[in-house]
PDB file of N, H, CA, C and O in Angstrom:
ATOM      1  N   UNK A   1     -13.248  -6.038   5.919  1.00  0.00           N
ATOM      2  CA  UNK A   1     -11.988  -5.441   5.532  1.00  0.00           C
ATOM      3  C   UNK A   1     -11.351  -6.296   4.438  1.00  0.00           C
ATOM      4  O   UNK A   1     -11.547  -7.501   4.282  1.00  0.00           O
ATOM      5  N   UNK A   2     -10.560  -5.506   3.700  1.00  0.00           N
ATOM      6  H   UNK A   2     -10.401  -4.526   3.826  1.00  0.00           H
ATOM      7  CA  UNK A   2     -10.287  -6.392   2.316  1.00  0.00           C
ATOM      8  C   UNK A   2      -9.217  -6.812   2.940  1.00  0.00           C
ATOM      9  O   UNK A   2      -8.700  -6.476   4.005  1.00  0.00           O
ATOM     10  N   UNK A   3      -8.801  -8.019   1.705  1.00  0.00           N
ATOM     11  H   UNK A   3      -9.221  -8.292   0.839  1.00  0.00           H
ATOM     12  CA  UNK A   3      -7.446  -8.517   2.471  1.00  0.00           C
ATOM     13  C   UNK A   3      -6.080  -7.482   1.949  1.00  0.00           C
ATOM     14  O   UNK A   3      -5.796  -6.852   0.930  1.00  0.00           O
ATOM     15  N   UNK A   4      -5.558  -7.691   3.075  1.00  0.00           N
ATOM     16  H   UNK A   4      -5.789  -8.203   3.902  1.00  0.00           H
ATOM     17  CA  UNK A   4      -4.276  -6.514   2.542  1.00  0.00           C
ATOM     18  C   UNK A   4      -3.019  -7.116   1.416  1.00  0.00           C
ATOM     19  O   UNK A   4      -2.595  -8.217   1.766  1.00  0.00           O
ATOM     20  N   UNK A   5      -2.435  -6.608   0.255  1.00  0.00           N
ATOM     21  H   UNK A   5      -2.780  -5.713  -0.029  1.00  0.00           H
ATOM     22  CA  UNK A   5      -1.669  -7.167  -0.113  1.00  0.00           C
ATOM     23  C   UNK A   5      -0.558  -5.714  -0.866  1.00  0.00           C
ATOM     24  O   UNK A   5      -1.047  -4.614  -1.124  1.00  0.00           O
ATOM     25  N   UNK A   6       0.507  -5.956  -1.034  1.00  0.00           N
ATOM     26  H   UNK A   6       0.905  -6.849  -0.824  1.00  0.00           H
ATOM     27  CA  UNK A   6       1.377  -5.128  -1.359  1.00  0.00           C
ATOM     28  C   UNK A   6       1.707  -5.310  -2.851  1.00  0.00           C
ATOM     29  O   UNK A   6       2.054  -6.338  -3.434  1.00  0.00           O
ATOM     30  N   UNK A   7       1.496  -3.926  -3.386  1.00  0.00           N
ATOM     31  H   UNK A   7       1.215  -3.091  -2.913  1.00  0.00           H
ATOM     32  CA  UNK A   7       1.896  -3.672  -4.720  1.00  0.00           C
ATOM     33  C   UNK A   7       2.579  -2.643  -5.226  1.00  0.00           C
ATOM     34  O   UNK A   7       2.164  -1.513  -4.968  1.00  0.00           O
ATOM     35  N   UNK A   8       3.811  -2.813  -6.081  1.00  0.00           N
ATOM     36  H   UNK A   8       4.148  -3.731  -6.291  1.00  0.00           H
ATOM     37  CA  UNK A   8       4.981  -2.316  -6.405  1.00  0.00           C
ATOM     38  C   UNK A   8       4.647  -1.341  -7.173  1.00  0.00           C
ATOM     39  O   UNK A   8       4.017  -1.442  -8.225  1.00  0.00           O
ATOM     40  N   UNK A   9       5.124  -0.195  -6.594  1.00  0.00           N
ATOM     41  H   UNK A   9       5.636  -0.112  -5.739  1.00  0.00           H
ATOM     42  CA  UNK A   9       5.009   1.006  -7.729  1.00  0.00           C
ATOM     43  C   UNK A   9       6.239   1.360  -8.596  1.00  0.00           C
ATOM     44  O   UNK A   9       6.119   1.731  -9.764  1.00  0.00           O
ATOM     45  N   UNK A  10       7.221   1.251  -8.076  1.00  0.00           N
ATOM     46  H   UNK A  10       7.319   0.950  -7.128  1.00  0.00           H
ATOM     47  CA  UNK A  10       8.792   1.945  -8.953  1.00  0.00           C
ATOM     48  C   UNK A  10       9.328   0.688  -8.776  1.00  0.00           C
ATOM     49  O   UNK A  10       9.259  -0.039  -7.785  1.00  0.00           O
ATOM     50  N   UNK A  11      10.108   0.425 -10.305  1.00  0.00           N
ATOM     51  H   UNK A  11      10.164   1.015 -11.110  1.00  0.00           H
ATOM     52  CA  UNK A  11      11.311  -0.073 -10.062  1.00  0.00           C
ATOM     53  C   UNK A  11      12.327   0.436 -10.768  1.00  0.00           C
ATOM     54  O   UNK A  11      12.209   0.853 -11.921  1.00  0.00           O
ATOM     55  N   UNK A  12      13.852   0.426  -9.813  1.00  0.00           N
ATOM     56  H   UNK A  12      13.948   0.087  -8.877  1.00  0.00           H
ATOM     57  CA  UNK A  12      15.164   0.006 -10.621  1.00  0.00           C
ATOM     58  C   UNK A  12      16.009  -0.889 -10.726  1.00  0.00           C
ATOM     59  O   UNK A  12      16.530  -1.709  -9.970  1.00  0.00           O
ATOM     60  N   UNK A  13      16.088  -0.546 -12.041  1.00  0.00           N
ATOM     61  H   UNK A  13      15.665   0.120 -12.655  1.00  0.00           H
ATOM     62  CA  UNK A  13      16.763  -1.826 -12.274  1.00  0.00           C
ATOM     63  C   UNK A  13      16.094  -3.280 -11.908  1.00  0.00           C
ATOM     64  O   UNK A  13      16.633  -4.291 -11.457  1.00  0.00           O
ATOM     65  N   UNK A  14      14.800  -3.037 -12.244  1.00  0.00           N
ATOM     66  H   UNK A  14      14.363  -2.216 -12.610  1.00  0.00           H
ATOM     67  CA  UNK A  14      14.098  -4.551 -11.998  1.00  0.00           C
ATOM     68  C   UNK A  14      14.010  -4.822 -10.663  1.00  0.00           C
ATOM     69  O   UNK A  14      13.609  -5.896 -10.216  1.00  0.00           O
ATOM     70  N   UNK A  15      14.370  -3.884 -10.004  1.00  0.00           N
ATOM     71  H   UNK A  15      14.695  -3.011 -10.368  1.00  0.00           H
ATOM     72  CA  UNK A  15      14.574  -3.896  -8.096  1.00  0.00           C
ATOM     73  C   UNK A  15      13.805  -3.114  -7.706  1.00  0.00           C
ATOM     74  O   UNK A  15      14.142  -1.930  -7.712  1.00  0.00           O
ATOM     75  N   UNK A  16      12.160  -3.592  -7.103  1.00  0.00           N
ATOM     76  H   UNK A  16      11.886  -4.553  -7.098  1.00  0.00           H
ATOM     77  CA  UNK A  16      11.685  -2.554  -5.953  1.00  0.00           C
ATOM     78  C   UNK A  16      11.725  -1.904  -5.572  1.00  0.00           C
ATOM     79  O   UNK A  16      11.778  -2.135  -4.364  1.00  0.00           O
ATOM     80  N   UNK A  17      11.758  -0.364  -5.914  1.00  0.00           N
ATOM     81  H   UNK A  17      11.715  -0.176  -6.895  1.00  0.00           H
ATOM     82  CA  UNK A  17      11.938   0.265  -4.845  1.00  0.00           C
ATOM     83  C   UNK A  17      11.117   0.944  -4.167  1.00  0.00           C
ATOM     84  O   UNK A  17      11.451   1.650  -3.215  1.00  0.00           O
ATOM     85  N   UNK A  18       9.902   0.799  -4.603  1.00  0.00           N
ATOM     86  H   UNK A  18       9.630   0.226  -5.376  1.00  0.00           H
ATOM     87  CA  UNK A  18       8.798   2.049  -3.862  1.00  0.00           C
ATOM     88  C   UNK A  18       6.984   0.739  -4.169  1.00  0.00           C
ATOM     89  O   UNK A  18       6.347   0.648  -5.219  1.00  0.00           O
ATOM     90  N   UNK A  19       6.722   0.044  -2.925  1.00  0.00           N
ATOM     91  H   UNK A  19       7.240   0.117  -2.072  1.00  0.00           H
ATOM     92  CA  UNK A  19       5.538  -0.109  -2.527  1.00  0.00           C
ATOM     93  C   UNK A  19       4.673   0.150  -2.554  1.00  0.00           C
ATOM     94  O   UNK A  19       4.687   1.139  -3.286  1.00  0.00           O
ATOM     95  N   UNK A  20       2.901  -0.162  -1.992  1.00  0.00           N
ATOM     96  H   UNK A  20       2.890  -0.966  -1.398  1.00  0.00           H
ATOM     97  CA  UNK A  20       1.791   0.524  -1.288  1.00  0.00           C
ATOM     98  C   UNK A  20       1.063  -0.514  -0.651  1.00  0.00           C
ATOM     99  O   UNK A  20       0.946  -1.683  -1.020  1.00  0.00           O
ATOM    100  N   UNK A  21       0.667  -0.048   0.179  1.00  0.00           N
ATOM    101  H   UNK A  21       0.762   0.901   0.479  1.00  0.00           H
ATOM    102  CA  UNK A  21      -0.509  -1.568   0.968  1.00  0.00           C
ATOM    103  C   UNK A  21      -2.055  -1.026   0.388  1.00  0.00           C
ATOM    104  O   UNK A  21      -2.635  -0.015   0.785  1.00  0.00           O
ATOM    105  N   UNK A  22      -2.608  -2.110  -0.790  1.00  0.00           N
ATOM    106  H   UNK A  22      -2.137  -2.931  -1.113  1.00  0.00           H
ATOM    107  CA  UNK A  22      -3.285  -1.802  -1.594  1.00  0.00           C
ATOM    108  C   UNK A  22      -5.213  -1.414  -0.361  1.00  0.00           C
ATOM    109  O   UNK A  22      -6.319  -0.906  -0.547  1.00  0.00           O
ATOM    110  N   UNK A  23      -4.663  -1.893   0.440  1.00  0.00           N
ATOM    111  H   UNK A  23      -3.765  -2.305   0.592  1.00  0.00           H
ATOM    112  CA  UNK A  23      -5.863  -1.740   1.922  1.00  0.00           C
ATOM    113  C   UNK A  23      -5.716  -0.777   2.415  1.00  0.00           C
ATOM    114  O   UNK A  23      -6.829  -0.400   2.782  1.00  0.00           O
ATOM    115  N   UNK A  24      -4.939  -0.039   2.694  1.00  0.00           N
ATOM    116  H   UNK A  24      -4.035  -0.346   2.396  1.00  0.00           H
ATOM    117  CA  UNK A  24      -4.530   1.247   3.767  1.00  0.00           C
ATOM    118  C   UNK A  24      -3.596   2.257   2.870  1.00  0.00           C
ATOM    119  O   UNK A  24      -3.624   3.405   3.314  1.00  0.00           O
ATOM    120  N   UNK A  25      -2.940   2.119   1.942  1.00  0.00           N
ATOM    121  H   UNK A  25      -2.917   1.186   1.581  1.00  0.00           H
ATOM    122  CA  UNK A  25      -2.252   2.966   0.834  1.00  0.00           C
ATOM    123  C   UNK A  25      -1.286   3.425   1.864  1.00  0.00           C
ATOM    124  O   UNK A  25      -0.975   4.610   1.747  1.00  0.00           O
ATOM    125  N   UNK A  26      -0.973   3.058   2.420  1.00  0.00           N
ATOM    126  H   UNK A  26      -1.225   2.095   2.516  1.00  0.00           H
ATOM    127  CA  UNK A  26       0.384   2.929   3.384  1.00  0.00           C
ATOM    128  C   UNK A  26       1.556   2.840   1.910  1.00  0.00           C
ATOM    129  O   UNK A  26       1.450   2.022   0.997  1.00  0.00           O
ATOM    130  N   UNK A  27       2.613   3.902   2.027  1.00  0.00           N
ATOM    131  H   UNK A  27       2.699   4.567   2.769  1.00  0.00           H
ATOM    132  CA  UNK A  27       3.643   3.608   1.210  1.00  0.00           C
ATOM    133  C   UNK A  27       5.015   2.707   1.745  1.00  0.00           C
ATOM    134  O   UNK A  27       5.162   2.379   2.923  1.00  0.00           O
ATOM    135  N   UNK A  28       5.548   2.524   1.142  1.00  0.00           N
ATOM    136  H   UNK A  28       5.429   2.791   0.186  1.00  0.00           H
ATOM    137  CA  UNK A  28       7.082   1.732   1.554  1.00  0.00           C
ATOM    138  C   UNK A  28       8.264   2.009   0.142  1.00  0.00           C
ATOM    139  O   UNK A  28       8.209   1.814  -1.072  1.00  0.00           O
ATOM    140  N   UNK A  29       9.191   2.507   1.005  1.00  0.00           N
ATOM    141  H   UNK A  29       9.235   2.666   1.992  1.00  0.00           H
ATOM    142  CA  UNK A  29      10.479   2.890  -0.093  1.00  0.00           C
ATOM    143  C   UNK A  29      11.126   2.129   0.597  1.00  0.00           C
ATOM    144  O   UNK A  29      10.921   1.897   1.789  1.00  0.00           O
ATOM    145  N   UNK A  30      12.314   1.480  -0.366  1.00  0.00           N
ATOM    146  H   UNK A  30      12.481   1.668  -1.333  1.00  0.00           H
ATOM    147  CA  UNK A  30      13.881   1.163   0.002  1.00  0.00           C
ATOM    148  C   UNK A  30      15.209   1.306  -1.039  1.00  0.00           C
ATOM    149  O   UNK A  30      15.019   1.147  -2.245  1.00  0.00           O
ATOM    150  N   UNK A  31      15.873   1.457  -0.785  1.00  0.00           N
ATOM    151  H   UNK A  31      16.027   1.586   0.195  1.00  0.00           H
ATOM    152  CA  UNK A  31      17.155   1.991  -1.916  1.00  0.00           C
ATOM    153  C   UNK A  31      17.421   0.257  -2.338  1.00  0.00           C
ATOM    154  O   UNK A  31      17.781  -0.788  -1.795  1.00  0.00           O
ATOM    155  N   UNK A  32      16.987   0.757  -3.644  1.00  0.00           N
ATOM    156  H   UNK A  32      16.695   1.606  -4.084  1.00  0.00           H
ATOM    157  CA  UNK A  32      17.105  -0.810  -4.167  1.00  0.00           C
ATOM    158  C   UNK A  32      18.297  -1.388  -4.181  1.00  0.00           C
ATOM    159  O   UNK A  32      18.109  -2.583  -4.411  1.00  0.00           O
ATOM    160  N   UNK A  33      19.887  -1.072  -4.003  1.00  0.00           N
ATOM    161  H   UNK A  33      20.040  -0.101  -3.816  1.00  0.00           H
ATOM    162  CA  UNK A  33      20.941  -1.270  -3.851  1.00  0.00           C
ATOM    163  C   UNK A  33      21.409  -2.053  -2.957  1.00  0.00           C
ATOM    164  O   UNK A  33      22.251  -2.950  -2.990  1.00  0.00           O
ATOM    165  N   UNK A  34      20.677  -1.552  -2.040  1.00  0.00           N
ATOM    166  H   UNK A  34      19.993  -0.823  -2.013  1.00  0.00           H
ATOM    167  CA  UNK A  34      20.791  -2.167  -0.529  1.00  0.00           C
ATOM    168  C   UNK A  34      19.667  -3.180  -0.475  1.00  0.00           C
ATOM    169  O   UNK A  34      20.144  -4.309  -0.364  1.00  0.00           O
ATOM    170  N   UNK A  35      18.495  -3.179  -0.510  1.00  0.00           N
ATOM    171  H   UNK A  35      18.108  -2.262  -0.601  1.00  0.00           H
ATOM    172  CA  UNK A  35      17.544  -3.810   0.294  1.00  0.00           C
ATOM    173  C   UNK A  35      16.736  -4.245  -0.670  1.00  0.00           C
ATOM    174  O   UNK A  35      16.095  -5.274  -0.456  1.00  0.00           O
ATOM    175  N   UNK A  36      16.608  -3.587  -1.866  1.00  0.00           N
ATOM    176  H   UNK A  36      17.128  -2.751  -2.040  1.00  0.00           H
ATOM    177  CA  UNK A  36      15.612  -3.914  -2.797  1.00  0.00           C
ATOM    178  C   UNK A  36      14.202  -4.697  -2.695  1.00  0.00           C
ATOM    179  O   UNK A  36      13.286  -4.003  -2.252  1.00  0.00           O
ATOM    180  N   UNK A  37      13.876  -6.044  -3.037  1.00  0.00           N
ATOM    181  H   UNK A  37      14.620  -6.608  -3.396  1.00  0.00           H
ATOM    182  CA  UNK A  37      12.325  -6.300  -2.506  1.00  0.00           C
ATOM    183  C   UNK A  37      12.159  -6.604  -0.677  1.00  0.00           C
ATOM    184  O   UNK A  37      11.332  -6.458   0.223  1.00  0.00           O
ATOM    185  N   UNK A  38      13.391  -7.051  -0.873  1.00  0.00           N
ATOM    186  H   UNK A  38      14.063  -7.169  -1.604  1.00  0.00           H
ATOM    187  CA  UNK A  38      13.538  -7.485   0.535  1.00  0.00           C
ATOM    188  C   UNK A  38      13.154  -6.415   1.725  1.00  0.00           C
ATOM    189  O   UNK A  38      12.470  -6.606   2.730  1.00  0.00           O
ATOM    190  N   UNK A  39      13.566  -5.685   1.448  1.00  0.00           N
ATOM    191  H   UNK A  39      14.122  -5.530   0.632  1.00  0.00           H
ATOM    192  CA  UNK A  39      13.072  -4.003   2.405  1.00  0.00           C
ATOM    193  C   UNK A  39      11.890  -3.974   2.053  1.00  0.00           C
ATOM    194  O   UNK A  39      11.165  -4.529   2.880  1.00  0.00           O
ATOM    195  N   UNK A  40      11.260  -3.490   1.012  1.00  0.00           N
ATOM    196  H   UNK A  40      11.849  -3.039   0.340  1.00  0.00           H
ATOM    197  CA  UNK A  40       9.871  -3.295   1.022  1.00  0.00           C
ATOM    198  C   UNK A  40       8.942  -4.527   1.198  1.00  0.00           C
ATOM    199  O   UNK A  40       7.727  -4.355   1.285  1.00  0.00           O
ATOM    200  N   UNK A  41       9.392  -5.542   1.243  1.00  0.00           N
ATOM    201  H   UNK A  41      10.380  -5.682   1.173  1.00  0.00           H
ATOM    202  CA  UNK A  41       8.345  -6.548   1.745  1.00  0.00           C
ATOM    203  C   UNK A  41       8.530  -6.292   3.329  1.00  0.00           C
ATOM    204  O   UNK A  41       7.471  -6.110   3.930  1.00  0.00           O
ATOM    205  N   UNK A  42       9.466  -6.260   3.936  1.00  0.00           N
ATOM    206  H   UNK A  42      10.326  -6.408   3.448  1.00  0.00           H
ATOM    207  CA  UNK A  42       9.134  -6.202   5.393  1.00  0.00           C
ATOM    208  C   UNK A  42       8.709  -4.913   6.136  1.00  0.00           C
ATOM    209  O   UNK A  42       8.350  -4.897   7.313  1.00  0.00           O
ATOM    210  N   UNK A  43       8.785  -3.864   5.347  1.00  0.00           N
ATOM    211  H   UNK A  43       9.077  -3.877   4.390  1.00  0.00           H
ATOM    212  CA  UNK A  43       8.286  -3.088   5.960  1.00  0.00           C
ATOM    213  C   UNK A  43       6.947  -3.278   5.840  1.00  0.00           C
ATOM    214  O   UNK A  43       6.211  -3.095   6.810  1.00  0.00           O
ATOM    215  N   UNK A  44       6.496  -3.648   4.697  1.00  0.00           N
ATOM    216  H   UNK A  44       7.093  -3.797   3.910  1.00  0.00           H
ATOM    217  CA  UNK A  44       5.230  -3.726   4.519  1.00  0.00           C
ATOM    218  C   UNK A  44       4.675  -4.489   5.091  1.00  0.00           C
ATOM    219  O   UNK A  44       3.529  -4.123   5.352  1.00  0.00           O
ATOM    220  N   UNK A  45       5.084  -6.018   5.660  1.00  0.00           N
ATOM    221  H   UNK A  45       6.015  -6.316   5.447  1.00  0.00           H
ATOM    222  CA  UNK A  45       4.905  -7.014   6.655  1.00  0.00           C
ATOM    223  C   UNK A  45       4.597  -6.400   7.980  1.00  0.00           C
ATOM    224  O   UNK A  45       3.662  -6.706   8.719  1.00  0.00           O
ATOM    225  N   UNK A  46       5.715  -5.291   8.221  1.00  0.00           N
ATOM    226  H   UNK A  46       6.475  -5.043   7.620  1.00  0.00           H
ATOM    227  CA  UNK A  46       5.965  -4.906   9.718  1.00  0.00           C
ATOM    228  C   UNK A  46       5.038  -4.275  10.275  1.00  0.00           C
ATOM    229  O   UNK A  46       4.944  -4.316  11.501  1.00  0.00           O
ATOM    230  N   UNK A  47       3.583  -3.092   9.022  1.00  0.00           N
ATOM    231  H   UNK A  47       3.659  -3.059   8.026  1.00  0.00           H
ATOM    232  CA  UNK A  47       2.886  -1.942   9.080  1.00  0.00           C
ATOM    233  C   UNK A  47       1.809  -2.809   9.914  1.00  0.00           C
ATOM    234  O   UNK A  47       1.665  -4.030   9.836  1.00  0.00           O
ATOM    235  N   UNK A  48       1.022  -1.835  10.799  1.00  0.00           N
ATOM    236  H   UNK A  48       1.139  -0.844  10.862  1.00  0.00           H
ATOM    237  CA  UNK A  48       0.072  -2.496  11.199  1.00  0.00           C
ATOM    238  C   UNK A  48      -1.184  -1.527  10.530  1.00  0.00           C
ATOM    239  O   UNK A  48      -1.070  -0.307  10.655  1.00  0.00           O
ATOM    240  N   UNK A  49      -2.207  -2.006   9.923  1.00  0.00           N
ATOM    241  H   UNK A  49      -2.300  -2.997   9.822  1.00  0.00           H
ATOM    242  CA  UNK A  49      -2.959  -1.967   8.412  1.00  0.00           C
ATOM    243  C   UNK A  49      -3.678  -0.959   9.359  1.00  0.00           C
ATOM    244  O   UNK A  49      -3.606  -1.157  10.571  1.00  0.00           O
ATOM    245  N   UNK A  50      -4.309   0.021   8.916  1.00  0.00           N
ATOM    246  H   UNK A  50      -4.368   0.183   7.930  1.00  0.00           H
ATOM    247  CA  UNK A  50      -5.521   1.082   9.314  1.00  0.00           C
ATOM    248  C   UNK A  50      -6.396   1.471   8.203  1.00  0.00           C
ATOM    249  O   UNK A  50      -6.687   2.654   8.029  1.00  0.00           O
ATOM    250  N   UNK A  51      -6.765   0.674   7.555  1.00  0.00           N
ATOM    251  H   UNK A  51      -6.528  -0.287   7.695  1.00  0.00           H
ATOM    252  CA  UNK A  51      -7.794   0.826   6.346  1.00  0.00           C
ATOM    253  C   UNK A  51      -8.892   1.630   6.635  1.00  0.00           C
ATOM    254  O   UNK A  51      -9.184   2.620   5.962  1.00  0.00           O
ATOM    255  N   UNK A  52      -9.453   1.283   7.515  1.00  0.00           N
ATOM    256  H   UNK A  52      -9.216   0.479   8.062  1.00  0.00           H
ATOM    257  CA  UNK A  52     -10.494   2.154   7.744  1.00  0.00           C
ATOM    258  C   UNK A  52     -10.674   3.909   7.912  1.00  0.00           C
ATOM    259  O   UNK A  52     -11.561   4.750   7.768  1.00  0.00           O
ATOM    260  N   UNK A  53      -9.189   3.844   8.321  1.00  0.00           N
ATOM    261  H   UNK A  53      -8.468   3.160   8.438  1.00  0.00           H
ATOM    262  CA  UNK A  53      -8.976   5.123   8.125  1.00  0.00           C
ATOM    263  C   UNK A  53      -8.093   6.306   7.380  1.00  0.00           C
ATOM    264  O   UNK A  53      -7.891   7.474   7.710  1.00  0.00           O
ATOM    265  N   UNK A  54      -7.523   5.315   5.918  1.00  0.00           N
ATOM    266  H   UNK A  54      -7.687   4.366   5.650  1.00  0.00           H
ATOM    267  CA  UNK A  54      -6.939   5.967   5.207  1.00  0.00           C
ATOM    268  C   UNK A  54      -7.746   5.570   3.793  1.00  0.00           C
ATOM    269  O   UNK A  54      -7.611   6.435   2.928  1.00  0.00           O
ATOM    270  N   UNK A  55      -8.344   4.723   3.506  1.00  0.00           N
ATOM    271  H   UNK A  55      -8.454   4.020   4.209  1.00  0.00           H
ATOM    272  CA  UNK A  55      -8.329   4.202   2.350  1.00  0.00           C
ATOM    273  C   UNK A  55      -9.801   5.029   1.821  1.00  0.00           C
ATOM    274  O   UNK A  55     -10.676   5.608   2.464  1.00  0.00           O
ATOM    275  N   UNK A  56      -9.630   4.804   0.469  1.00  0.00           N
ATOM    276  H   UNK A  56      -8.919   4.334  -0.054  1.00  0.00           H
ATOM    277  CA  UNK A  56     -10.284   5.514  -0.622  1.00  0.00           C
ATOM    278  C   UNK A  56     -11.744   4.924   0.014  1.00  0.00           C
ATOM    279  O   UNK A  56     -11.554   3.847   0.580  1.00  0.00           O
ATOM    280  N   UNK A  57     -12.869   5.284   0.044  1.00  0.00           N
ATOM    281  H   UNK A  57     -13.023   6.159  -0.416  1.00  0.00           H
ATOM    282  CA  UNK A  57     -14.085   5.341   0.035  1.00  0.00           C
ATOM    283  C   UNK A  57     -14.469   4.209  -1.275  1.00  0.00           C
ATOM    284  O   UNK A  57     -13.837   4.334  -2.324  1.00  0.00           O
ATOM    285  N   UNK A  58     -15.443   3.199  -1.164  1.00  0.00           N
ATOM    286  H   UNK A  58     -15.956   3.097  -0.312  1.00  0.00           H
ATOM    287  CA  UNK A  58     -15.515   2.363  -2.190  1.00  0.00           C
ATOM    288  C   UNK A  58     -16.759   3.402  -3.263  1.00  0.00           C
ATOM    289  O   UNK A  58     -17.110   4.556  -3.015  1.00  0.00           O
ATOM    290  N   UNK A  59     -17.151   2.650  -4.291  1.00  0.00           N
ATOM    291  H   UNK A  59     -16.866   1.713  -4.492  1.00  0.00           H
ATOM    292  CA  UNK A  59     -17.939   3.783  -5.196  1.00  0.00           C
ATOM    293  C   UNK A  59     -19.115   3.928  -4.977  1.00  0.00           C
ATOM    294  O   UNK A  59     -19.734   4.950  -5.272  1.00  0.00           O
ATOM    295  N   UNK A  60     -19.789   2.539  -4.213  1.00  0.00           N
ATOM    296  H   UNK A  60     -19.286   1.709  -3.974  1.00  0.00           H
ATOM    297  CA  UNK A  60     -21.487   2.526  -3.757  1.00  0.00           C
ATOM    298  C   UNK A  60     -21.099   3.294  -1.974  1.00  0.00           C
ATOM    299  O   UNK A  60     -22.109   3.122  -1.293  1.00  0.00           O
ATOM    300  N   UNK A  61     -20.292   3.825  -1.371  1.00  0.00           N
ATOM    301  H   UNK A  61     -19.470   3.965  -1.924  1.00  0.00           H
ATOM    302  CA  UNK A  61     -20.204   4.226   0.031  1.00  0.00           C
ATOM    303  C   UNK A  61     -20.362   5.540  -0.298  1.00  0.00           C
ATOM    304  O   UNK A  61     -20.891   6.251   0.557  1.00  0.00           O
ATOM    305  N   UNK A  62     -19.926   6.188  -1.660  1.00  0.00           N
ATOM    306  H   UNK A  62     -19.497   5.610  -2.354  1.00  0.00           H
ATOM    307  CA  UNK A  62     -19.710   7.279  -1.807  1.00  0.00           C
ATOM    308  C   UNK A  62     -20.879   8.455  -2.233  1.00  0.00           C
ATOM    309  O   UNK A  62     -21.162   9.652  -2.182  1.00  0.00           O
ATOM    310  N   UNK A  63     -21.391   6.875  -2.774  1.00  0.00           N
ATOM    311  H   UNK A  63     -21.161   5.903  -2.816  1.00  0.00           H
ATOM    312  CA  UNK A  63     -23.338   7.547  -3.324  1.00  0.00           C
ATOM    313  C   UNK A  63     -23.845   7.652  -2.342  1.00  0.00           C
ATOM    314  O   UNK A  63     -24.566   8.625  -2.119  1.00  0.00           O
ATOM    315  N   UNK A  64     -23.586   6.463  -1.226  1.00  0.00           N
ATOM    316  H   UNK A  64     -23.001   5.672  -1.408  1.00  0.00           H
ATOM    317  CA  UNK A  64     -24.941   6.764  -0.140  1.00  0.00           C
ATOM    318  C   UNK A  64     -24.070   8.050   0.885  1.00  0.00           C
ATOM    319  O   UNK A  64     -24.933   8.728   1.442  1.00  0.00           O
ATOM    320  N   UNK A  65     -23.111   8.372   1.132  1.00  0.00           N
ATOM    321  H   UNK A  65     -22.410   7.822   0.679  1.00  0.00           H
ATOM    322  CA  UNK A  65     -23.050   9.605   2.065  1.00  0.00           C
ATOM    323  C   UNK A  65     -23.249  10.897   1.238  1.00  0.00           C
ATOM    324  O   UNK A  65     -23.604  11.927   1.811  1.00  0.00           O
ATOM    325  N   UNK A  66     -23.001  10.866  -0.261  1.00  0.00           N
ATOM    326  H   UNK A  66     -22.713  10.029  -0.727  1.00  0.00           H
ATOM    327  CA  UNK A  66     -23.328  12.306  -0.861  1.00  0.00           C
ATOM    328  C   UNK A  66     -25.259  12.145  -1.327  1.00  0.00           C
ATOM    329  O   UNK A  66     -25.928  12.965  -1.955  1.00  0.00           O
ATOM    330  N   UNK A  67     -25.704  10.813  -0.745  1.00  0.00           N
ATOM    331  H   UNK A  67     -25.160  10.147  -0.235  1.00  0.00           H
ATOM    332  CA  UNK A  67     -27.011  11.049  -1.306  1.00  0.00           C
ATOM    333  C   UNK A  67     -28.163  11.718   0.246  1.00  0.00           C
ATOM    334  O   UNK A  67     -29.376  11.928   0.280  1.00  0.00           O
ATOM    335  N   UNK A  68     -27.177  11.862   1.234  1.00  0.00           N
ATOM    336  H   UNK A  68     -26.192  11.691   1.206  1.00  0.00           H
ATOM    337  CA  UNK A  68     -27.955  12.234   2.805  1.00  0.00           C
ATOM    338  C   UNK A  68     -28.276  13.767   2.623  1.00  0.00           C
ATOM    339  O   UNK A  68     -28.831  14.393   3.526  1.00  0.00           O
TER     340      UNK A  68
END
């Protein structure tokens, strides 16, 4: 399993507001006003990771199940 790490998709105003857990594509929003990185780091802290069952198929996994 890869290691999980969080990467920022939107910002305002230079403030966080919209996440993803680059392992599980788990999203995370917070109203940057209020909570800005601080919210989306802990939610993203808080997620418990399910990679295996959301995440994109790697590109050699994808040859060998369309090659059966």
């Amino acid at each position: 399993m890869a290691k999980r790490s969080l990467r920022i998709l939107k910002r305002v105003s230079n403030v966080p507001s919209r996440g993803i857990c680059e392992s599980c594509n788990a999203q995370f929003s917070a109203d940057p006003r209020q909570l800005g990185q601080s919210g989306v780091q802990q939610q993203f802290n808080a997620h418990k990771c399910e990679a295996s069952k959301n995440a994109a198929p790697v590109a050699g996994e994808k040859a060998k199940v369309e090659g059966k």
